[in-house]
C-alpha positions, 0 to 999 in steps of 0.5 A: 051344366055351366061353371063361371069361373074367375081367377083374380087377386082375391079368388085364385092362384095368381099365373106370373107372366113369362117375362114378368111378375105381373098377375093376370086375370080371367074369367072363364065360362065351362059349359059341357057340349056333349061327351067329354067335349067342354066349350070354354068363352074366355074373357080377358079384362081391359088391364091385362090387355094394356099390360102386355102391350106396353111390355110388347112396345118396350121390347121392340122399342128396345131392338128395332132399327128405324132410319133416323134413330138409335136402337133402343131410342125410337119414340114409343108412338112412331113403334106404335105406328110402324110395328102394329101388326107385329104388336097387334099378332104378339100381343094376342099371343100372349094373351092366348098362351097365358089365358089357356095356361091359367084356366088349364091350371085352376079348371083341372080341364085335363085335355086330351087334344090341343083345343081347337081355336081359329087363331087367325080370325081372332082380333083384339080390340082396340077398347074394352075387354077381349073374348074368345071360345074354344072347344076342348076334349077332355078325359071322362070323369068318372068313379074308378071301380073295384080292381082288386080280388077280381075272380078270372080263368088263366090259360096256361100251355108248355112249350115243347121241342115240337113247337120249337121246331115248328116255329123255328122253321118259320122263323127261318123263312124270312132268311130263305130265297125265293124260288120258282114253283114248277107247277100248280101252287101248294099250301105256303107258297107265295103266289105275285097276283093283280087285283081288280075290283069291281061294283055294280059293273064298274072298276072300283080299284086294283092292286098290283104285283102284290105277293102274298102266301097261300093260306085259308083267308086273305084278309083286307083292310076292309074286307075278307076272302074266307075262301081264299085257299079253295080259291087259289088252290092248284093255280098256276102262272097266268091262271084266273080266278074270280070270287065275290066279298063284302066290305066291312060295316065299319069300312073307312068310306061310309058309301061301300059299308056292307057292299058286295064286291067282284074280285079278279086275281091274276096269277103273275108268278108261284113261288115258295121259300127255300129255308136255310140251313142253320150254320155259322154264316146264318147264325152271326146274321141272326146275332146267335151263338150256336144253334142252342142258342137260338133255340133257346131264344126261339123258345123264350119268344114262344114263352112270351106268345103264351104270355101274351096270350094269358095277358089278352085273355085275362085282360079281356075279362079283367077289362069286362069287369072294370069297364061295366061301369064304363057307360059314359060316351067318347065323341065320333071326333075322339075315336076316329082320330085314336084310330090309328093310335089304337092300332100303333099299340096293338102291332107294338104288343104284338111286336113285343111278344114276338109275332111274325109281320103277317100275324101283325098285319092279318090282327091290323086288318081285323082291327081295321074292319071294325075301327070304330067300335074296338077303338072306342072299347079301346079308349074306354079300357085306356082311360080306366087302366091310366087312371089305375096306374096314377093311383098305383103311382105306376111308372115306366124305367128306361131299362124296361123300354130297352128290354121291349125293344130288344125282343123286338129287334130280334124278332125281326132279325134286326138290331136294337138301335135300329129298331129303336131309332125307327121308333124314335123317328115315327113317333113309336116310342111314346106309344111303347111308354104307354102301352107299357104303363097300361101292362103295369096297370093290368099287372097290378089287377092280375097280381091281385086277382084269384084264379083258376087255371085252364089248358090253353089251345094250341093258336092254329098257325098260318091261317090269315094272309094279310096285304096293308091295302084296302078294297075301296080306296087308293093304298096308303101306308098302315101302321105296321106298313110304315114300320116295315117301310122303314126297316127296308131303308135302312 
């Protein structure tokens, strides 16, 4: 499919220059290159090239300093001959900027990424006109389906004083101490291992002084121990244990996709968490009144769990629903690189709803594990749910974001500046806005849907421990790694 395309006088919205109220004029051929990718050849008439650069020559002709002349008094061809790679690189800018403005404009290309054009090995010629291509992803255009009176189950679960006091007494973990285990290792405990990894008889990787709680499932980035418990169970300091996994099919080196792995742990150190007594000192740490107080805090984070849990498990059919019509396709390029975009929104919901950094990191590494078809799946539900908010003219207010951030804060027993200037700084925030305007949009979906209610079963708690390491690459920082990195430097 291919367009031609042409702004002139005569035909379309005439584009003023930033500097002037000259009228530029292109023509621009659209070809569709494959899902949502277009290739864009733009050409640039004679005229519009000569115009900015005799704009370019009277600027500079007006503030460069040459030896033998007054500012603003140098000849325009000796300009012409001293500055031209200043006029030529200046020029070309020009033209660039506004040629793409244009065609953005009177093309509704809607771009999702910057397009991908090799500046440097374009030339403007000294005759004629001047053309250029460029590839772009766009949003996929597609008909919004039927969103309203949509038929779904909701889960639905009271939080009581035991579960109050369960969570409470895990909350209150991350202000305990460290003590050391005499003896084998008991559910819970903190055990300090080393790694080493291994395939076909070879090393692969390691990892070292890794500190890790003793539960069912350590869970990788790319991989999983299902039997990391039984493994473990009873270890002392200095014990050895071995075990075999197998790295994920969506794993990040495509040569290890479904490989089996030899996995060596090396016990440093058992250690488990001494939990705090409730008493002033540790209620002005959290930020609380009383201990009434803090269990009502406690119970409100639980409320928002269930919360949280209703809006998964409704968004879920909601999106099932919405998203059947979805059979358009996303580009490889597009979803490798929403990859970590995806992720960033999932731990900030996460956040939002009160979860602990393990919870977070154990779902991140799931995620991982499978990076390619959930943020595909994820990107498809994105542009479905962005288009909804536009037609429900859904916005998000600053207060809203405030509210979010508090809960957050206080979630992770820290302050609402901090967080939010952590935020602020990694980039965060902009992905909180949206995931926040996808909620309204679910919300206006669920506002309007029929339901019927169902007892939601209670999450088992503690079952994951997640490490933000992969089996088969050097460590760099994930997602919710970053987050907790610059909590710590703070």
């Amino acid at each position: 499919m291919s367009d031609e395309l042409a702004t002139t006088d005569a035909t379309a919205e005439e584009t003023v220059s930033a500097d002037s109220e000259y009228k530029m004029s292109v023509t621009a051929k659209i070809d569709e290159v494959g899902p949502c990718k277009k290739h864009v050849t733009v050409t640039v008439p004679r005229t519009d090239i000569d115009h900015f650069y005799s704009e370019s020559v009277s600027e500079l002709g007006g503030q460069a300093t040459v030896p033998g002349f007054r500012v603003g008094h140098v000849p325009k061809k000796l300009i012409e001959k001293r500055f031209r790679q200043e006029l030529t690189d200046q020029v070309k800018q020009r033209v660039l900027m506004e040629s793409l403005e244009l065609i953005a404009e009177d093309n509704d290309l809607d771009p999702i990424n910057e397009p991908t054009i090799d500046v440097e090995s374009l030339e403007i010629p000294d005759e004629g006109e001047f053309q250029f291509e460029f590839e772009v992803e766009v949003r996929p255009d597609f008909k919004l389906p039927e969103y309203k009176g949509l038929k779904l189950e909701r889960p639905v679960r009271e939080i009581g004083d035991k579960d109050v006091d369960e969570y409470l007494n895990r909350f209150l973990n991350q202000y305990g101490e460290m003590e050391e285990r005499k003896g084998a290792a008991e559910t819970e405990d903190y055990l300090e291992v080393s790694i080493k990894f291994e395939h076909g008889g070879k090393p692969l990787s390691e990892i070292n002084d890794l500190v890790v709680p003793l539960r069912p499932v350590l869970r990788l980035q790319d991989a999983e121990i299902k039997n990391f418990g039984e493994l473990m169970a009873g270890v002392k300091t200095d014990d050895t244990r071995e075990t075999e996994l197998e790295v994920s099919e969506e794993a990040e080196q495509v040569e290890m996709r479904g490989e089996k792995v030899k996995a060596t742990f090396t016990v440093k150190s058992v250690k488990f968490i001494q939990v705090p007594e409730i008493n002033e000192e540790l209620l002005e740490r959290i930020g609380a009144e009383s201990e009434e107080e803090l269990r009502e805090e406690v119970k409100n984070i639980l409320e928002r769990q269930v919360t949280y849990e209703q809006r998964q498990t409704t968004r879920s059919q909601v999106l099932d629903k919405i998203t059947e019509s979805a059979d358009w396709d996303l580009p490889e390029s597009l979803v490798t690189k929403q990859v970590e975009n995806a992720l960033r929104r999932e731990i900030l919901e996460m956040q939002q709803a009160g979860f602990s950094r393990q919870d977070i990191q154990a779902r991140e590494n799931e995620l991982r594990q499978q990076a390619i078809s959930s943020t595909r799946k994820a990107l498809k539900e994105h542009f479905v749910l962005d288009k909804i908010a536009s037609t429900e003219n859904l916005e998000v207010q600053p207060q809203e974001i405030d509210m979010e951030i508090y809960y957050m804060a206080m979630q992770q027993g820290e302050s609402p500046r901090r967080v939010r200037a952590r935020m602020v700084k990694s980039g965060m925030i902009e992905n909180l806005e949206a995931q926040l305007r996808e909620r309204k949009a679910v919300d206006v979906i669920l506002e309007k849907a029929e339901y019927t209610e169902k007892e939601m079963e209670k999450p088992e708690e503690n079952q994951v421990s997640a490490i933000a390491r992969s089996v088969c690459s050097t460590f760099a920082a994930t997602a919710g790694e970053e987050e907790e990195a610059e909590a710590d430097k703070e």
